[in-house]
Residue frames as qw, qx, qy, qz and C-alpha x, y, z in Angstrom:
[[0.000, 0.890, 0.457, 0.000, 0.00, 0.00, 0.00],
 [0.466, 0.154, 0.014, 0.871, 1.46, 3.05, -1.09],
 [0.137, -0.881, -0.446, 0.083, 0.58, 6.19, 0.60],
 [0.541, 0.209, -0.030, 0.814, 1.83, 9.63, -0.42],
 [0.265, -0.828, -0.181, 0.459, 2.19, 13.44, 1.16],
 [0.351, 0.863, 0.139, 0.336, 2.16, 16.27, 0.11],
 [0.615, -0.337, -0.162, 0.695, 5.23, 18.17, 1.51],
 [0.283, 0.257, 0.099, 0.919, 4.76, 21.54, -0.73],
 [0.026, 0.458, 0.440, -0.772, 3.59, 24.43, 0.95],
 [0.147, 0.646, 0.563, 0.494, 0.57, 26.57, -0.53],
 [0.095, -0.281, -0.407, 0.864, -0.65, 29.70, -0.45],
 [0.225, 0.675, 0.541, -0.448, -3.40, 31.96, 0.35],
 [0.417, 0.486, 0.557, 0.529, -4.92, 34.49, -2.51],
 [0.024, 0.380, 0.244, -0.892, -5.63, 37.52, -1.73],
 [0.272, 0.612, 0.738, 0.083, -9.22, 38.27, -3.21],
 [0.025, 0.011, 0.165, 0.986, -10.54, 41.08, -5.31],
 [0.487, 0.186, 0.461, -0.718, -14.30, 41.69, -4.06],
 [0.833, 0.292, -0.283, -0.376, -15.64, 40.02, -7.93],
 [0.422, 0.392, -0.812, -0.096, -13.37, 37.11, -7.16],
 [0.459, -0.144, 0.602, -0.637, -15.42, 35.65, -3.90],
 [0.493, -0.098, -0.630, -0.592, -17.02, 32.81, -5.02],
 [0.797, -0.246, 0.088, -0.544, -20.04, 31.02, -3.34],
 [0.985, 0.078, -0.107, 0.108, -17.97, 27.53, -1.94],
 [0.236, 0.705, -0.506, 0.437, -14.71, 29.28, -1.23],
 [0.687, -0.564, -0.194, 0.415, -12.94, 28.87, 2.20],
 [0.146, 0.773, -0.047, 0.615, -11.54, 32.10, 2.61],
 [0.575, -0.514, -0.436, 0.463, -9.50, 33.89, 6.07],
 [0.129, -0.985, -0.100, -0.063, -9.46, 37.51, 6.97],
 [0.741, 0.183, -0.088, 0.640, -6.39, 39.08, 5.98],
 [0.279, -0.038, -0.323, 0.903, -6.83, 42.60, 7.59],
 [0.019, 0.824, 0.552, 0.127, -9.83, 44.91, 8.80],
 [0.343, 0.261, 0.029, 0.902, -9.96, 48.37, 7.82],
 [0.262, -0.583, -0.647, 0.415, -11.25, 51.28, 10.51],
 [0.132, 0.481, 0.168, 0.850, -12.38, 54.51, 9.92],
 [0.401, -0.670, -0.573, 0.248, -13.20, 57.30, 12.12],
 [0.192, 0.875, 0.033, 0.444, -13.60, 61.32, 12.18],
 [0.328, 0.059, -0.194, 0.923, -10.92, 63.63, 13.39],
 [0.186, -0.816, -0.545, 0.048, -11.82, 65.10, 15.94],
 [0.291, -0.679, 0.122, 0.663, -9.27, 67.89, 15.39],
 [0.310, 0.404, 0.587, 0.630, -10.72, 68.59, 11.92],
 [0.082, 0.880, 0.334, -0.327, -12.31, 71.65, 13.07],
 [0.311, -0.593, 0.257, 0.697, -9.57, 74.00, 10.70],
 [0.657, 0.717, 0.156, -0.172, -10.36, 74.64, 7.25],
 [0.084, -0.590, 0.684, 0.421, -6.83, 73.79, 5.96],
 [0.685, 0.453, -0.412, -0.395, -7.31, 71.84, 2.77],
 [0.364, 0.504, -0.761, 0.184, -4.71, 69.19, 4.16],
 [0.325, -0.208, 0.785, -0.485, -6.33, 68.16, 7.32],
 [0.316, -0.153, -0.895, -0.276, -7.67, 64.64, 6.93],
 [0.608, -0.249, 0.078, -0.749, -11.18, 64.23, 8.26],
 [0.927, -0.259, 0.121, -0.243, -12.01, 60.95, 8.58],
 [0.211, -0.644, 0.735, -0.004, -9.06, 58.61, 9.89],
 [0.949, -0.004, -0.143, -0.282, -8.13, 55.05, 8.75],
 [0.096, -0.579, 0.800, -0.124, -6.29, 52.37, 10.19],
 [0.862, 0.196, -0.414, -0.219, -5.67, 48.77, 9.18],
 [0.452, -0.477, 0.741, -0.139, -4.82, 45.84, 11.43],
 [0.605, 0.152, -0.704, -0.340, -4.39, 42.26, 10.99],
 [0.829, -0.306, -0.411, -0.224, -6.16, 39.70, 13.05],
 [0.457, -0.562, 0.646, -0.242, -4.54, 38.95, 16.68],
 [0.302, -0.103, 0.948, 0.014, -6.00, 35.54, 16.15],
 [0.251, 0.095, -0.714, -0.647, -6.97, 34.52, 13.17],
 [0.743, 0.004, 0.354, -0.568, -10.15, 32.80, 12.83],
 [0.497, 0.111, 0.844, 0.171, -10.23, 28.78, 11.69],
 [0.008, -0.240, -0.647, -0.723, -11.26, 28.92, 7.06],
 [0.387, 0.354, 0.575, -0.628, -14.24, 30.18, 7.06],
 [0.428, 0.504, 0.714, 0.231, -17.17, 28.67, 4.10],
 [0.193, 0.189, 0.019, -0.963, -18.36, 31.42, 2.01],
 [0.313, 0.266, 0.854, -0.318, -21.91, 30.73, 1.61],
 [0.320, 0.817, 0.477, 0.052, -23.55, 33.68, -0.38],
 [0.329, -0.246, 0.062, 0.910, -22.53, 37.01, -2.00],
 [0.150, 0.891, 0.325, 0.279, -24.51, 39.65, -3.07],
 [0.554, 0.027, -0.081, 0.828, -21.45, 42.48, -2.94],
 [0.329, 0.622, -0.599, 0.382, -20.48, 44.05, -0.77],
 [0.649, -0.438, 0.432, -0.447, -21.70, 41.70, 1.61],
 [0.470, 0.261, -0.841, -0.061, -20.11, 37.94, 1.87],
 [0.754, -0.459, 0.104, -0.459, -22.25, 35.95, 4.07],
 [0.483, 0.452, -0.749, 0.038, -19.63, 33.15, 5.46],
 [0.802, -0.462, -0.066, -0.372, -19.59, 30.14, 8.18],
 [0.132, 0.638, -0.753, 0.092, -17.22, 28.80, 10.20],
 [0.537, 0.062, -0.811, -0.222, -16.54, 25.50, 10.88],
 [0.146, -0.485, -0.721, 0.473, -18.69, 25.67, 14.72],
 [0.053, 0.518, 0.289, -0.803, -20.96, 28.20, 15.37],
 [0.351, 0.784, 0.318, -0.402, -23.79, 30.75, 13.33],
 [0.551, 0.152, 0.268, 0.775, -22.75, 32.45, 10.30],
 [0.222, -0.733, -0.185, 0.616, -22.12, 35.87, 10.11],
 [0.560, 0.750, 0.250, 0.249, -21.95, 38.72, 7.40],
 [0.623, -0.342, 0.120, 0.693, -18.76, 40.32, 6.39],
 [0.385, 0.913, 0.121, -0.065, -18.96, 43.68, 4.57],
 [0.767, 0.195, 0.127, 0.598, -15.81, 43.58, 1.89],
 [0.270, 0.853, -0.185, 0.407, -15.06, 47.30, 1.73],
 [0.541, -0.757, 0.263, -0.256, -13.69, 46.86, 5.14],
 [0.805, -0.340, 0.486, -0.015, -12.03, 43.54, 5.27],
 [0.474, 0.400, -0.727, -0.295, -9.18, 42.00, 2.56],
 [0.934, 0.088, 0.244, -0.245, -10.25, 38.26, 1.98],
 [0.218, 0.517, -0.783, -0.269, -7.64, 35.96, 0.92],
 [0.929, 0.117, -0.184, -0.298, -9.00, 32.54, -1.09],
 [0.294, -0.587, 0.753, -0.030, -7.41, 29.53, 0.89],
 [0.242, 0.351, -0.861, -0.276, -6.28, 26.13, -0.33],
 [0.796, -0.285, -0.220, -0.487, -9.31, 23.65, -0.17],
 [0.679, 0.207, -0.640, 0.294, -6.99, 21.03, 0.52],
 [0.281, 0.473, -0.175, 0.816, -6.32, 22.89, 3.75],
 [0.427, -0.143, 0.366, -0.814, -9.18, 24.49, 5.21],
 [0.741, -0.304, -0.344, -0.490, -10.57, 21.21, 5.03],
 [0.696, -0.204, -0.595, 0.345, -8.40, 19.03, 7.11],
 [0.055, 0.109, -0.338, 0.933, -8.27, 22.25, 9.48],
 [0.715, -0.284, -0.186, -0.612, -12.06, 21.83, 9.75],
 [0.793, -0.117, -0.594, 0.065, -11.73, 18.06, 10.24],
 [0.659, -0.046, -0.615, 0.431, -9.33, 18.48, 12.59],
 [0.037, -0.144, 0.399, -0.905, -11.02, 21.08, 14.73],
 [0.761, -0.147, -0.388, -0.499, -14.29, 19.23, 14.53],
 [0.828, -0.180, -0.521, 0.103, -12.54, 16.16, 16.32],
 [0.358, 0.020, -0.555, 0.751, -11.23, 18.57, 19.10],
 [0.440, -0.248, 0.169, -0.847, -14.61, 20.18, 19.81],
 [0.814, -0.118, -0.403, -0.401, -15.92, 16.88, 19.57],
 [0.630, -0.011, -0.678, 0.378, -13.59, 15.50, 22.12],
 [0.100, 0.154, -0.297, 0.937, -14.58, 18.73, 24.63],
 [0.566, -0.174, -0.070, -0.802, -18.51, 18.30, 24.45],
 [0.745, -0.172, -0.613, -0.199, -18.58, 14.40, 25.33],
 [0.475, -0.651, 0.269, -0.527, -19.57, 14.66, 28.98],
 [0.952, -0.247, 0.168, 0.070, -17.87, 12.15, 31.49],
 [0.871, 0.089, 0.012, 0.484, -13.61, 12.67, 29.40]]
């Protein structure tokens, strides 16, 4: 019985909002904030009004499904819990290897599953 591995690494995509399809697995590659200066009160041409700043994830969330799109909303699900809508102007989306975000399911499936069975 031959059995082979994969050893090569893959990588993520970074998405352009038309590139989302319905069946992805997709992970949140940064969310962008905005918010007014409040020290915009000056009429100088130069002073920004509304501020933005871009972080990336502390802690990532586990692939998440994309379910639906109707842009700019990506409705998506992770692999426990509700699903939840993600509005793309805000958020870069990068398309991950199926391969991947499935055994990362799997294998976070069989550790929730090993946490909920009452009595181990």
């Amino acid at each position: 019985m031959s059995t082979k591995t994969s050893t090569a690494a893959t990588l993520a995509k970074t998405l352009s909002p038309e590139d989302v399809r319905r069946g992805d697995y997709v992970a949140v590659l940064s969310v962008e904030y905005e918010w007014l200066n409040g020290n915009a009160c000056s009429d100088s041409p130069y002073q920004e009004i509304i501020l933005r700043a871009c972080f990336r994830p502390r802690d990532p969330e586990p692939p998440l499904r994309v379910i639906d799109v109707c842009l700019p909303f990506v409705f998506v699900q992770p692999p426990q819990g509700l699903g939840h809508t993600i509005d793309i102007r805000s958020v870069r989306l990068a398309r991950l290897d199926r391969n991947y975000a499935r055994r990362v399911v799997r294998t976070l499936s069989k550790r929730r599953g090993k946490k909920q069975r009452p009595g181990t």
